[in-house]
C-alpha positions as a printed NumPy array, in Angstrom:
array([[-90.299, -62.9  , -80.705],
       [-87.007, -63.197, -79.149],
       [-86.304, -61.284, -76.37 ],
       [-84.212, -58.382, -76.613],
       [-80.833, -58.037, -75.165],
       [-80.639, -55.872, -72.078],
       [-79.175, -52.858, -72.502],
       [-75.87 , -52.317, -70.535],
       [-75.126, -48.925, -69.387],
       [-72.464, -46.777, -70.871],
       [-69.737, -46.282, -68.458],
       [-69.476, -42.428, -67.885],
       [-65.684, -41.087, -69.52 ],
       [-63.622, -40.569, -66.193],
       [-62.688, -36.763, -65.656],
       [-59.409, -35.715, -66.644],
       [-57.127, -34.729, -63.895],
       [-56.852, -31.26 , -64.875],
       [-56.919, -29.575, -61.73 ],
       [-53.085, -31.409, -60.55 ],
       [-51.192, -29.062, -61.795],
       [-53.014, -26.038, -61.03 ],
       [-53.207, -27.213, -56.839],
       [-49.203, -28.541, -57.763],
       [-48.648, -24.905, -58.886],
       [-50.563, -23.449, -56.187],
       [-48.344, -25.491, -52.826],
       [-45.731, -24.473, -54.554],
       [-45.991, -20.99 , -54.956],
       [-46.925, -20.779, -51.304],
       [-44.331, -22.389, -50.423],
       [-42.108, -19.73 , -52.336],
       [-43.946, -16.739, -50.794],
       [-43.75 , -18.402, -47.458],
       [-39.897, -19.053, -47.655],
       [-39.097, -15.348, -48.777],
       [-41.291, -13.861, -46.377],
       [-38.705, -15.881, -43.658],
       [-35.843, -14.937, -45.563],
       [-36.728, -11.362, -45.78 ],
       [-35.481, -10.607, -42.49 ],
       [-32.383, -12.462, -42.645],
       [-31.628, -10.474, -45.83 ],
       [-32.041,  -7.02 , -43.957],
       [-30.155,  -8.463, -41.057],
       [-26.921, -10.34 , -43.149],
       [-26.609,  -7.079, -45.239],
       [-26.738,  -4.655, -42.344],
       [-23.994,  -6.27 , -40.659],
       [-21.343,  -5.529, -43.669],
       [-22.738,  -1.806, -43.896],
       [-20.386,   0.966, -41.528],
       [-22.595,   2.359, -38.8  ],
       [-22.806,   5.404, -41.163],
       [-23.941,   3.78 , -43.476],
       [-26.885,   2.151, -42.06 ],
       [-28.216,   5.79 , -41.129],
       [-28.073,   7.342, -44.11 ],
       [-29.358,   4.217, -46.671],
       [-32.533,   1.999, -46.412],
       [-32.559,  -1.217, -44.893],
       [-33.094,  -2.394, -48.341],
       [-30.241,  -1.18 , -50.248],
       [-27.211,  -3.491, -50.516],
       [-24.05 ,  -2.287, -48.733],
       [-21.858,   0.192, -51.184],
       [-18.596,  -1.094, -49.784],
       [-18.617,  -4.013, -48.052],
       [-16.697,  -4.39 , -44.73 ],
       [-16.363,  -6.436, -41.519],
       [-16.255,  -3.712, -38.904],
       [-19.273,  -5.088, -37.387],
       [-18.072,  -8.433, -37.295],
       [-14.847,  -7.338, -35.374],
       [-16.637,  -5.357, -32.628],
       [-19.136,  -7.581, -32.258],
       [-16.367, -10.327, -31.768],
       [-14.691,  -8.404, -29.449],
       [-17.554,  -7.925, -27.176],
       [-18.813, -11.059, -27.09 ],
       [-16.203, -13.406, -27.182],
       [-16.241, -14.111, -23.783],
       [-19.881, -14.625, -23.349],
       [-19.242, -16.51 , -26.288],
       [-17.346, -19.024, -24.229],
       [-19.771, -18.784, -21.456],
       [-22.306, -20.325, -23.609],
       [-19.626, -23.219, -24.656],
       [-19.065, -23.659, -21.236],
       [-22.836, -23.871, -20.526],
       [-24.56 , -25.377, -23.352],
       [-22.068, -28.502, -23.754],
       [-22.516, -30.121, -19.994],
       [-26.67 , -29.179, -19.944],
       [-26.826, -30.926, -23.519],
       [-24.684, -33.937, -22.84 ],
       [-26.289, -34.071, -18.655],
       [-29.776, -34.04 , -19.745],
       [-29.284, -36.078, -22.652],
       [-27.55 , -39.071, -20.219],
       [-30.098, -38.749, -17.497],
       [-32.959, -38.606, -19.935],
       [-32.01 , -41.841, -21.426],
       [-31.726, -43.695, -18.21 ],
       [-34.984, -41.844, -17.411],
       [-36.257, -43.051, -20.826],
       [-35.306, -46.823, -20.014],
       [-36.714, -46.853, -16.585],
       [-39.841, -45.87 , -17.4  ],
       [-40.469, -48.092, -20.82 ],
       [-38.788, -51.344, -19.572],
       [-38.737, -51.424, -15.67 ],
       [-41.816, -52.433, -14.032],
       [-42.25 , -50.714, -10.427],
       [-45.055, -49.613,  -8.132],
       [-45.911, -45.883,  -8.8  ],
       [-44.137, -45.682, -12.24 ],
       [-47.903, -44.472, -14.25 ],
       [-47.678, -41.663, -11.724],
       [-43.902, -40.436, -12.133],
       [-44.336, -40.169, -15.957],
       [-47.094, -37.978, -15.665],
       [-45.694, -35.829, -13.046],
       [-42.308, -35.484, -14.824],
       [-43.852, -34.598, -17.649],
       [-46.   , -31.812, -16.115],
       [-42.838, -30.029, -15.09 ],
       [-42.817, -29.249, -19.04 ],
       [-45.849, -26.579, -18.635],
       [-44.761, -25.092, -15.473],
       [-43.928, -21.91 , -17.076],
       [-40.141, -20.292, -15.842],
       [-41.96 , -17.164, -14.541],
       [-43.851, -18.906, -12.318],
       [-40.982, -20.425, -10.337],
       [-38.387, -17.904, -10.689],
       [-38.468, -16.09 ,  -7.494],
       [-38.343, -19.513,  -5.566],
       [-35.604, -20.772,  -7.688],
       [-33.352, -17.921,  -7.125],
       [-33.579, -18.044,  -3.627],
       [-32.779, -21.797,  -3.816],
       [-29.894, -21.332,  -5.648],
       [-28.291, -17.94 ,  -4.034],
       [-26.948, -19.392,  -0.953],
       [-25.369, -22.53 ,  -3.425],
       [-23.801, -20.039,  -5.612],
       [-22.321, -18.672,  -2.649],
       [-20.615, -21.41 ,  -1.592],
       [-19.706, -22.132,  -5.495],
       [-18.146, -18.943,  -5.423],
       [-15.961, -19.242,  -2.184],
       [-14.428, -22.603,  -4.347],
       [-12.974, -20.158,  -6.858],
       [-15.336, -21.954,  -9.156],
       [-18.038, -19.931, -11.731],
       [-20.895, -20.11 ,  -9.538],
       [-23.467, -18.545, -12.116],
       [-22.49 , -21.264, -15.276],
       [-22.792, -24.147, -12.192],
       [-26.498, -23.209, -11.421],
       [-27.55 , -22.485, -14.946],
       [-25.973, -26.06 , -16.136],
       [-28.241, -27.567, -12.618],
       [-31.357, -25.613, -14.292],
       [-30.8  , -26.5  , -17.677],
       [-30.837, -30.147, -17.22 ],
       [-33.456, -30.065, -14.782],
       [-35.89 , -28.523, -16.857],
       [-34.723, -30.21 , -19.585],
       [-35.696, -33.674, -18.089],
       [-39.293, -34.012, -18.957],
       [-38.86 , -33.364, -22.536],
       [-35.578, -36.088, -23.103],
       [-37.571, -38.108, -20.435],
       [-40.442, -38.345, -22.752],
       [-38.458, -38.463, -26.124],
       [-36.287, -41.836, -24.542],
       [-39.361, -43.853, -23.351],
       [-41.237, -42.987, -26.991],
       [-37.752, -44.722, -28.359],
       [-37.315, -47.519, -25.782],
       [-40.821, -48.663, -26.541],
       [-40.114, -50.049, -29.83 ],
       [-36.97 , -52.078, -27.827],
       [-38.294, -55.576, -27.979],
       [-38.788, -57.007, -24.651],
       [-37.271, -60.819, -26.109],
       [-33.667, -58.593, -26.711],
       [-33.335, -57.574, -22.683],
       [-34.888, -60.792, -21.692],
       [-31.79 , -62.67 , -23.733],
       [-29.873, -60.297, -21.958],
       [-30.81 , -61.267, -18.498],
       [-30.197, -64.829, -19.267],
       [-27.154, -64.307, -19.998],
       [-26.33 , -62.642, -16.841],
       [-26.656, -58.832, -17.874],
       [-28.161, -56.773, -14.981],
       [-29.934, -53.049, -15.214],
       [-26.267, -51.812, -15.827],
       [-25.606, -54.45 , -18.354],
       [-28.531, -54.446, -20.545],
       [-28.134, -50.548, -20.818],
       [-25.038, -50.656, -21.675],
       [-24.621, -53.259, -23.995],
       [-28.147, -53.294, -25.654],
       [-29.74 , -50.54 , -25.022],
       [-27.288, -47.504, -25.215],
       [-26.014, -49.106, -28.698],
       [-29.05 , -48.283, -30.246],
       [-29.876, -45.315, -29.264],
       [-28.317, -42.959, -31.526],
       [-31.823, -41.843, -32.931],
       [-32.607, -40.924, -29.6  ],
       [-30.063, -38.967, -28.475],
       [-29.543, -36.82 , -32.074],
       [-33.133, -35.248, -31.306],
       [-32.326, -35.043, -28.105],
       [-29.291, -33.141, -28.242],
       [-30.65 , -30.888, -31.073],
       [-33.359, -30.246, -29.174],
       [-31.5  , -28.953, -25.881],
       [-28.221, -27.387, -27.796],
       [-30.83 , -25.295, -29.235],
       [-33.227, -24.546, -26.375],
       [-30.067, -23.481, -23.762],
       [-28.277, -21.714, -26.572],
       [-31.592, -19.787, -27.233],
       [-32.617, -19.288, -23.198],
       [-32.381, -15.515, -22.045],
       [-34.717, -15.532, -18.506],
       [-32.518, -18.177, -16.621],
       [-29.148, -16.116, -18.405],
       [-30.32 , -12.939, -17.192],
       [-31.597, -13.987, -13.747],
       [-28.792, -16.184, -12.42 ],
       [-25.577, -14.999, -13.916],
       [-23.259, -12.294, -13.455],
       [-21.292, -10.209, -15.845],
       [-18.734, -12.194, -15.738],
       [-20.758, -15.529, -16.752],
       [-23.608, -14.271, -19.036],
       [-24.218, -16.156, -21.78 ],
       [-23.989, -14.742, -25.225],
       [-27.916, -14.328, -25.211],
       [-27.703, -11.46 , -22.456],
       [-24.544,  -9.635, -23.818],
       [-26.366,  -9.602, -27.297],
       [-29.143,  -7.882, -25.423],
       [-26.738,  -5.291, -24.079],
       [-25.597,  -4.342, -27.489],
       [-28.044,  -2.418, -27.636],
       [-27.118,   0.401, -25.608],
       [-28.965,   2.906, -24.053],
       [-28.466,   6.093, -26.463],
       [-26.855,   5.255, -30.105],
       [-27.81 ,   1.709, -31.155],
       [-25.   ,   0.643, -33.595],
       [-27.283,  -1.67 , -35.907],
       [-24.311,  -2.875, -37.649],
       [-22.779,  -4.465, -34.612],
       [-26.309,  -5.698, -33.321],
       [-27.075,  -7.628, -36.574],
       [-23.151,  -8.945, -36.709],
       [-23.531, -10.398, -32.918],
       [-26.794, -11.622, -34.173],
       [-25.114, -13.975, -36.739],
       [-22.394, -14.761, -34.758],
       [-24.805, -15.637, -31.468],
       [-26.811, -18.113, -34.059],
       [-23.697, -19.48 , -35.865],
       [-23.534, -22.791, -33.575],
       [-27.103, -24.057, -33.972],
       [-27.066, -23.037, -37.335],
       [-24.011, -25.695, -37.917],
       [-25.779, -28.18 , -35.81 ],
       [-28.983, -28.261, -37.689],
       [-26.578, -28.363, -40.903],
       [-24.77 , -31.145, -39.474],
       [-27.734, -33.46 , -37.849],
       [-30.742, -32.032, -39.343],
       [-31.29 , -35.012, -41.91 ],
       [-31.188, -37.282, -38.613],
       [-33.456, -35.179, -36.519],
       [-36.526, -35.952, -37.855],
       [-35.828, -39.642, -38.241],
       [-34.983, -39.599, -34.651],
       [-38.024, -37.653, -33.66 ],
       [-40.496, -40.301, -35.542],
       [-38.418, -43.362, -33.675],
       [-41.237, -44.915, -31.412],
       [-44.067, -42.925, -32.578],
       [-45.684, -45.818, -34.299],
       [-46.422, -48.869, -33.278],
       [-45.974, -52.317, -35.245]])
């Protein structure tokens, strides 16, 4: 008798994918409901700000503005065109500040061997959870008798000492985003450097600063936005003639007729600049952000 083949078993028919497009459908439609459940508000706030005062009492926040108009805009404009400025005048030397002293921060820490340096990372970057409540009384009494003496220069004592704030709290964050970014530096590129005769100035300048473009997009994102945004430092350390726009939107507000109009105008206007920056560097910020954050 010959022996009978073995039998081989029957390979089971793979399961169609059917379930792809369903889940496909699925992110996407959250996605959708997610996105106009953001956009809602905007909506209620862009259309407000074209609708008269009258208006806005006597139609829901739904309805579209019958006539459109830029009355809101105008007053709005008016009253905070100066602490529209202030902001300028604040937010640009903070950003650029913290940026430049968060790089060199940055390159200390991730190239520069030194006694000590695995315990001044850490502690700069605790100052990032020390909440501003927490050292607020403190801080204005270290900062009253320099405004003072700010003031008696002729110079605007309340923008100095938010700008000194602003990049001092800002330092643990750029601190932290610079050495994440240095680390992928190759060592053999400042080594060639020394040989040549470049010194801690020199290899900064010349190697390191060149490439950091990355670096200093997030960085500058970052802080634009967070002092643009900041109202407890504006509210605390300036005076009316040096608020930022965050504290003179607050006073729109008024105490007996609110003029919603002119609040959701100074609204758009107050978020006009980071809007443009996000429009203008957005596609670099998250390239920037991942710089450093893997390794090989």
């Amino acid at each position: 008798m010959s022996a009978s083949a073995p039998s081989l078993p029957i390979p089971s028919a793979q399961p169609k994918r059917t379930s792809l497009p369903f889940r496909r459908t699925a992110v996407y439609g959250g996605l959708v409901i997610a996105s106009l459940m953001f956009l809602i508000p905007v909506y209620i706030v862009l259309i407000t700000s074209f609708k008269t005062n009258l208006e806005v009492a006597n139609t829901t926040m739904w309805e579209a503005p019958s006539s459109w108009t830029l009355d809101g805009y105008t007053t709005a404009f008016e009253r905070l065109s100066r602490n529209f400025a202030n902001s300028l005048l604040l937010v640009i030397p903070a950003t650029f500040l913290s940026a430049v002293f968060g790089s060199l921060n940055g390159y200390v820490l991730a190239k520069w061997r030194f006694p000590g340096a695995n315990i001044i990372f850490p502690l700069m970057l605790f100052g990032m959870f020390i909440p501003y409540q927490a050292i607020l009384i403190p801080l204005v009494s270290f900062l009253n008798p320099m405004v003072t003496f700010i003031n008696g220069l002729s110079l605007p004592g309340g923008l100095v000492a938010l700008i000194l704030v602003h990049v001092i709290y800002g330092l643990p964050i750029t601190t932290l985003i610079f050495r994440n970014y240095y680390t992928e530096v190759p060592d053999e590129m400042l080594e060639a450097g020394s040989i040549d005769g470049a010194g801690f100035w020199g290899l900064y300048w010349y190697i390191v600063l060149p490439i950091s473009l990355p670096g200093f997009v997030v960085v500058i994102i970052w802080q634009f936005t967070q002092i643009w945004n900041e109202f407890l430092f504006g509210v605390t350390l300036s005076n009316p003639q040096t608020q930022p726009i965050t504290v003179a939107l607050q006073n729109l507000a008024g105490s007996q007729i609110a003029d919603y109009n002119v609040q959701m105008a100074g609204a758009i206007i107050a978020a006009l600049p980071t809007l443009l920056v996000y429009i203008f560097l957005g596609r670099y910020f998250i390239r920037g952000l991942l710089a450093g954050s893997v390794k090989g």
